[in-house]
N, C-alpha and C positions, 0 to 999 in steps of 0.2 A: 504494500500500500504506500502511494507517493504523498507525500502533504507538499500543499504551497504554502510559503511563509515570506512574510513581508517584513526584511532587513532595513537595518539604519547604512544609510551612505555613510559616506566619510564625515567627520567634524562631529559625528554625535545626530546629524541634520537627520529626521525622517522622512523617505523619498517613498509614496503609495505605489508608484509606479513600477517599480524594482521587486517583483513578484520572481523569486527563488524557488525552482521544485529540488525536494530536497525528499532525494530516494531513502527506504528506509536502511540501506549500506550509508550512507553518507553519514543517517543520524547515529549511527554504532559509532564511525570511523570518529566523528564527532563527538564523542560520548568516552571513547577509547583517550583518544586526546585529552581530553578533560581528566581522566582519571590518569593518566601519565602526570601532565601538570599537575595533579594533585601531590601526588609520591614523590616528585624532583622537589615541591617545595618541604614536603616531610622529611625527606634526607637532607634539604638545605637547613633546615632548622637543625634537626641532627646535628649536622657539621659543625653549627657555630655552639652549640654545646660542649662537642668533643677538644673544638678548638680552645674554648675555652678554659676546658680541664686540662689539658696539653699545659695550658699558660702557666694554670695555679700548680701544677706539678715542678714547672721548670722554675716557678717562681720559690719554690718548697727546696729545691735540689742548692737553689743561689742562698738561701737563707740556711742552707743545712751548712753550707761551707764554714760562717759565721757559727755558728753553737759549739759553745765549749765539748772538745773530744771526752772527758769522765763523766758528761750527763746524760741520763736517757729522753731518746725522744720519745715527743705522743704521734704515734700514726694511725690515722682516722680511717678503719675499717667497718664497712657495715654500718650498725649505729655505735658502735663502742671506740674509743681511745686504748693503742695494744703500746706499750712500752718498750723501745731496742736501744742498745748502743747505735752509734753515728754510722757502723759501718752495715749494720743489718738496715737500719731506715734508709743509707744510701741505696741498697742492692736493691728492696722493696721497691725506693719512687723509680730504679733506672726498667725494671719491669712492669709496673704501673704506665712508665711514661714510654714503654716498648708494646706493651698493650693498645694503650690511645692513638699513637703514631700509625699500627697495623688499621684499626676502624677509623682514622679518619682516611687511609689509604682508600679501603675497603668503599666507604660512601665517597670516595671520589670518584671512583673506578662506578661505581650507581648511577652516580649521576653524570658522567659522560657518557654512559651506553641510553638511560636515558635520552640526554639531549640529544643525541644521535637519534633514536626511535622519532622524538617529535619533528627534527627539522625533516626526515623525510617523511610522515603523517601530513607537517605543515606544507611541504613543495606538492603536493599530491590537492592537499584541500582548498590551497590558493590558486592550483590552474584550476581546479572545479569553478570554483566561488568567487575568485577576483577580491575585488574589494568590499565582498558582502560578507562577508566571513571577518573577524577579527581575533587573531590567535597570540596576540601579545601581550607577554605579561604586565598589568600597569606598574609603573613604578612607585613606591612607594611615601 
C-alpha cells in the first residue's frame, strides 16, 4: 500500500503542491534510518561518558604520583572504598584505564560502521526524495 504525503520545502516553508508517494519500502528504509540515528547518538552519549572516565582515571594516575609512597590509597570499586599500597592502586587504574581505552575503541569502531550504514541509506533516500526528505542531524 502506497501513501501520499505532503512535505515541507526547504527553509521550514510549507509547499501543498509537492505531493510525495512514499512506497511502503521507503517508509521501512525511512524508519531503519531513524532507528540507526537513534543508536549512533546512544553510542555518542556513550562515548563522552567513557571519555570522560578515561579523564578522571588519568587524572587519578597524575594525583597518585603526588601521595606519599607509606600510605594506602582508597580505590572506589562498586559502591565501596578497597584500600592498597601506591603500587597495587597504580596497577589497578593502569587496567581500569586499559579497560576504558579498549570500549571507547570499541564504540568508535560502532559508530563508524554506523555512519557508514547511514551515508549510504542517506545517498539512496536523497536520489528518491530530493529535497523533501530531510536527514540531518540538527545541531544543537
Amino acid at each position: 500500500m502506497a501513501k501520499s504525503v505532503s512535505s515541507a520545502g526547504s527553509k521550514g516553508s510549507f509547499n501543498p503542491d509537492s505531493d510525495v508517494h512514499i512506497t511502503y519500502e521507503d517508509q521501512q528504509k525511512i524508519n531503519k534510518f531513524a532507528r540507526h540515528n537513534a543508536k549512533l547518538d546512544d553510542f555518542k552519549e556513550e562515548l563522552k561518558i567513557k571519555q570522560n572516565e578515561l579523564k578522571n582515571i588519568e587524572d587519578a594516575c597524575e594525583e597518585l604520583i603526588l601521595a606519599d609512597s607509606d600510605k594506602n590509597i582508597p580505590f572506589f570499586m562498586g559502591e565501596v572504598f578497597i584500600y592498597h599500597g601506591i603500587e597495587q592502586t597504580q596497577k589497578m587504574l593502569d587496567e581500569a584505564k586499559s579497560r576504558v581505552q579498549s570500549e571507547i575503541e570499541d564504540l568508535e569502531l560502532k559508530c563508524a560502521e554506523l555512519r557508514s550504514i547511514m551515508s549510504d541509506m542517506k545517498t539512496q533516500l536523497y536520489a528518491k526524495f530530493g529535497n523533501h526528505i530531510n536527514l540531518e542531524a540538527e545541531d544543537d
